[in-house]
ROVEX-821575 format. One line per field, with one value per residue (C-alpha): residue number from 1; residue in one letter; y, x, z. Coordinates in steps of 0.2 Angstrom, whole numbers, always signed. Each point is the difference from the previous one (the first is absolute). Layout:
BEGIN
k NUM ...
r A ...
v Y ...
u X ...
w Z ...
// end
This chain:
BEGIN
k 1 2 3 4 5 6 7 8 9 10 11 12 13 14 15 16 17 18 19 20 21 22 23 24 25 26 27 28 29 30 31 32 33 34 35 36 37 38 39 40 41 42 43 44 45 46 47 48 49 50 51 52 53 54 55 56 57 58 59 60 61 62 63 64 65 66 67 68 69 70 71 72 73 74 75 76 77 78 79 80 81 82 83 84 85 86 87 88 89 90 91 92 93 94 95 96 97 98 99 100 101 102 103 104 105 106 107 108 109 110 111 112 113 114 115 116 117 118 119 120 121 122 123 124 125 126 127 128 129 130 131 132 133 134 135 136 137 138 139 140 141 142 143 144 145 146 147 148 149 150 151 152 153 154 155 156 157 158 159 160 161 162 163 164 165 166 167 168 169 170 171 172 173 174 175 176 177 178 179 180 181 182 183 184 185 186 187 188 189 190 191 192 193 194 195 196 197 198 199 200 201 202 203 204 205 206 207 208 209 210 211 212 213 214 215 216 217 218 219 220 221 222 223 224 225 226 227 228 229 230 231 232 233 234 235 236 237 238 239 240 241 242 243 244 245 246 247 248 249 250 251 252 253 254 255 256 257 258 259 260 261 262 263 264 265 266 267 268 269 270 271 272 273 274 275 276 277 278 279 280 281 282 283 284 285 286 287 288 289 290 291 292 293 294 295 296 297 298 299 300 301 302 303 304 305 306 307 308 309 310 311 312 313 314 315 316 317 318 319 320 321 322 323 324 325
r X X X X X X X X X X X X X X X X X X X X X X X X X X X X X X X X X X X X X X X X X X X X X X X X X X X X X X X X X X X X X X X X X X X X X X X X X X X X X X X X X X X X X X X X X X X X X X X X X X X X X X X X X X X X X X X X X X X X X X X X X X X X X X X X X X X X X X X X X X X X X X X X X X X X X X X X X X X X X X X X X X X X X X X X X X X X X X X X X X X X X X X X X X X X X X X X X X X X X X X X X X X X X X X X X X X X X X X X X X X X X X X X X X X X X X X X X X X X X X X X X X X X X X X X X X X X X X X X X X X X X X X X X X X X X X X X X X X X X X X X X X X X X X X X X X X X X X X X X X X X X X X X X X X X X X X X X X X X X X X X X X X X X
v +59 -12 -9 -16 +10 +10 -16 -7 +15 +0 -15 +1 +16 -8 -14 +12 +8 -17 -5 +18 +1 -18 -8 +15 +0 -20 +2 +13 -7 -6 -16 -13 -14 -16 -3 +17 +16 -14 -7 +16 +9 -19 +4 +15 -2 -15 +10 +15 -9 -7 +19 +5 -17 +7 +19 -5 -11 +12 +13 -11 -5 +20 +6 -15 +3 +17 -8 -7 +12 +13 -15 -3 +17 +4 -15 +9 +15 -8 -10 +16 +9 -17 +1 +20 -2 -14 +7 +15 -9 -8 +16 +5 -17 +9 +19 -1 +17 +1 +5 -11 -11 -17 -15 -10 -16 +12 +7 -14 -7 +17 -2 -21 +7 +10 -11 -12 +12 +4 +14 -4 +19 +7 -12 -1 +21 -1 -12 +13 +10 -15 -8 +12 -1 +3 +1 -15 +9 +3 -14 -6 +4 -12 -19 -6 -13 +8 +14 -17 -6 +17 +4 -21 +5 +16 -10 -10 +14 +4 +18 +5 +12 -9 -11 +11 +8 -17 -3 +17 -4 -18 +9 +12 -11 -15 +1 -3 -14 -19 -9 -17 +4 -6 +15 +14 -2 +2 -17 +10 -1 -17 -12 +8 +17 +11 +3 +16 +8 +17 +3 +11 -13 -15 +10 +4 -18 -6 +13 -3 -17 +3 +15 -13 -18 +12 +6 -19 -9 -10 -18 -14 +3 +15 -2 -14 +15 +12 -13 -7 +15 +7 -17 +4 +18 -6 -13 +8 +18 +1 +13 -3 +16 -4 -20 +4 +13 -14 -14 +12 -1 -20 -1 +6 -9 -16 +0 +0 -15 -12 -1 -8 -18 +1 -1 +9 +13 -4 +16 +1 -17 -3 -4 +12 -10 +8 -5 +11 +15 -4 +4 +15 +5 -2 +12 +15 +15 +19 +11 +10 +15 +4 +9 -15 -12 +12 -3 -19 -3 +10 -13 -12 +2 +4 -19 -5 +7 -9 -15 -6 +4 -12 -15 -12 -4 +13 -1 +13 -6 -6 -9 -14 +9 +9 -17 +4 +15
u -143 +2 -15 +2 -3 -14 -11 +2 -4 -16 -5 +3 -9 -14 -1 -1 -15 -9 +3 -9 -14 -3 -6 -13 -5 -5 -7 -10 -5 -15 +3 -2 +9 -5 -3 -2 +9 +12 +5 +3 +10 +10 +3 +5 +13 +8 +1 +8 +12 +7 -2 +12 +12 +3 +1 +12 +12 -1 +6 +14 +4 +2 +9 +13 +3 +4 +12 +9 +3 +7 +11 +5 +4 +10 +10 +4 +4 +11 +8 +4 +7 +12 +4 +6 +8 +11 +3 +8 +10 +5 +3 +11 +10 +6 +2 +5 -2 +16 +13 +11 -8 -10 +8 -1 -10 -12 -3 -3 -10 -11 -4 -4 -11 -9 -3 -10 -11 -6 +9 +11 -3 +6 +16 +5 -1 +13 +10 +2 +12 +7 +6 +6 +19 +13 +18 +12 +7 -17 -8 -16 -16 -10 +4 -4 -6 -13 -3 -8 -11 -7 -3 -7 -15 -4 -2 -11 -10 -16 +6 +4 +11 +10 +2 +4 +14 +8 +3 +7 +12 +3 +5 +10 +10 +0 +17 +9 -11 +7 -14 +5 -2 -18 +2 +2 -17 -17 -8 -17 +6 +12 -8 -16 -12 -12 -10 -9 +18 -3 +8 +13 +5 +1 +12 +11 +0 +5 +14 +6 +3 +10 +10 +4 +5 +11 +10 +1 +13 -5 +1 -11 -9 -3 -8 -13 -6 -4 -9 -12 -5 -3 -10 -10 -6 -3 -11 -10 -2 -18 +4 +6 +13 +8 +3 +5 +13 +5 +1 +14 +9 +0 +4 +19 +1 -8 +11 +16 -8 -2 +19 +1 -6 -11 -20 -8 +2 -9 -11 -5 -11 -2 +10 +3 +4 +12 -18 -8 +13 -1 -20 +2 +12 -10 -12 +12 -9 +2 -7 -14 +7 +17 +9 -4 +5 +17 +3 -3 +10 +16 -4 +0 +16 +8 -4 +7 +15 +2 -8 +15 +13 -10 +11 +6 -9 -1 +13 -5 -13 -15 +8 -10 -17 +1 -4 -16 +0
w +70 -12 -13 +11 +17 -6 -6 +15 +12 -12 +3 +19 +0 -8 +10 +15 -7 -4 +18 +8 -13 -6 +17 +4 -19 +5 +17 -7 -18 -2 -8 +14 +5 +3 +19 +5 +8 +9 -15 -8 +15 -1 -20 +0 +14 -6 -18 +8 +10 -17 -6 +12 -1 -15 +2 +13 -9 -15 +9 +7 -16 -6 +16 -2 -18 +5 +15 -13 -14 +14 +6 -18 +0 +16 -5 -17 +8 +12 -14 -10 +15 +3 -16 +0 +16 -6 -16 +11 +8 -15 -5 +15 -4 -19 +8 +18 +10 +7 -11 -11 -15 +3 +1 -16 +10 +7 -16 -9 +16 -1 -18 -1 +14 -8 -16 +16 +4 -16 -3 -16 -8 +15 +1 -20 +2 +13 -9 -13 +11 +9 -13 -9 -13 +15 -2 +5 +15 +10 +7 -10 +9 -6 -7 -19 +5 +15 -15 -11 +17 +0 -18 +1 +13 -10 -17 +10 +9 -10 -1 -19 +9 +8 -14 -11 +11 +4 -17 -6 +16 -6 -16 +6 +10 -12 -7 +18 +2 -5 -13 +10 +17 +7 +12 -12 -9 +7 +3 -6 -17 +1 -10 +5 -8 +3 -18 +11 +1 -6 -19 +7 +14 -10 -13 +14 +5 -14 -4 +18 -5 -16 +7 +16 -11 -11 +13 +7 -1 -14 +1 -4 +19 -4 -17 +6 +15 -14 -11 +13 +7 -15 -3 +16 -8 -15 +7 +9 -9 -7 -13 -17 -3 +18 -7 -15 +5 +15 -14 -9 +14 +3 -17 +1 +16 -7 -16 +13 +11 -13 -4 +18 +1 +15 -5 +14 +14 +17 +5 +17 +5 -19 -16 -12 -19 -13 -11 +12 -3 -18 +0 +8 -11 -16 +7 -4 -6 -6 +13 -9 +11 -11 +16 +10 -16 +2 +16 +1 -15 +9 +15 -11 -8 +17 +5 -17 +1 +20 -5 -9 +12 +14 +1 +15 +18 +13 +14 +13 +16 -6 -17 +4 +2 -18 -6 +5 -10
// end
């Protein structure tokens, strides 16, 4: 029984005794009321009826706070149960019991499903099979771009887990990914960040970032993607180490930027100025960790030597969008 409950069946018990000792304590007391044995009989009734008005609608009260936490409950339950039975069937969708493998529609269907029902651990673990290296000749099992929807929801789950795997995929898989395709990069972390990331997540992130623009095709669309999202950590990452090894890496991309004649890049709903990129890039730092310094200073120079090579307008679908970065 809980704190809340107790007090009340206190008081409720209380008010019971006061109504069966109170009035024969009166009729019985000496101390004498004005107008005689009538007026006392009439006193003491009227004050036990409110006596029992009261003990009546405190006991209401208790058992109707107890009504609702077990209908607060069973509703819980019966949510949770929903919610294993649908991911089961989700789970059917991915690894049907008859023989022969899933359909690729179901599988992706099974695992956006998942991510719905809160379930983004569950559906990035699968993921790690499903979309695994194939060869050209079999048919892919699962899409790039539904790979990027799942690996989204689980970097917006508030599972370090799942956030953590999602970007160890989004790593793994970064260099078959296209730096100027909107649907090849998790809108979680386009234009966007979350300082809470884990150390270990954000590193990943950011690697998966470099590792993907590298392998891009590089052109001027391409260049502007890498710079504002970037930008978008930068902005938004609380700790000094992570900005100043983020502010390395806008450095080489803003040195290759300013040789083109346009002054700002839009970012999502806002405007992102080549002053902007230019602050950010100013905050450059050493990490005092000298592996990590290692490491960003080999991402680093990976940009550098791509950066320069990022000349004329996309052509593929979408051209028009990557001036949007």
């Amino acid at each position: 029984m809980s704190e809340d409950s107790k007090k009340l069946a206190a008081a409720a018990l209380g008010v019971v005794v006061l109504v069966a000792v109170l009035p024969a304590v009166l009729l019985l007391s000496p101390v004498a009321f004005g107008g005689g044995s009538t007026s006392r009989l009439t006193a003491v009734l009227t004050f036990a009826g409110v006596l029992v008005t009261a003990s009546v609608s405190l006991i209401g009260l208790m058992l109707n706070r107890q009504t609702e936490r077990r209908l607060a409950q069973e509703q819980a339950d019966q949510q949770r149960q929903l919610r294993l039975d649908a991911a089961m069937r989700a789970g059917q969708l991915i690894s049907p019991a008859d023989s022969g493998a899933a359909h690729p529609a179901a599988m992706a269907s099974g695992l956006l499903a998942l991510t719905k029902l809160d379930n983004a651990d569950l559906a990035v673990a699968l993921l790690v099979d499903l979309w695994a290296e194939e060869r050209e000749e079999e048919q892919k099992r699962i899409s790039d771009e539904t790979a990027i929807l799942v690996i989204d929801a689980a970097l917006r789950s508030t599972s370090p887990n799942a956030q953590l795997v999602a970007a160890e995929l989004l790593c793994r898989h970064a260099s078959k990914l296209n730096v100027s395709q909107s649907l090849h990069w998790p809108s979680a972390v386009d234009g966007s960040w979350n300082p809470d990331y884990r150390p270990k997540t954000k590193l990943l992130i950011v690697e998966a970032l470099v590792r993907m623009a590298t392998a891009s095709e590089p052109n001027e669309g391409a260049l502007r993607s890498v710079a504002v999202r970037l930008y978008g950590i930068w902005r938004e990452e609380s700790r000094a180490s992570v900005r100043g090894c983020i502010g390395k890496l806008i450095k080489v991309v803003f040195d290759r930027l300013c040789q083109f004649r346009h002054k700002e890049l839009v970012h999502g709903i806002q405007m992102v100025a080549l002053s902007d990129l230019e602050r950010s890039a100013a905050s450059a730092a050493e990490n005092p960790d000298s592996y990590l310094n290692d490491l960003s200073d080999n991402l680093a120079n990976r940009l550098k030597e791509w950066a320069p090579s990022c000349q004329g307008h996309p052509i593929g679908p979408g051209a028009l969008a990557s001036a949007a970065g």
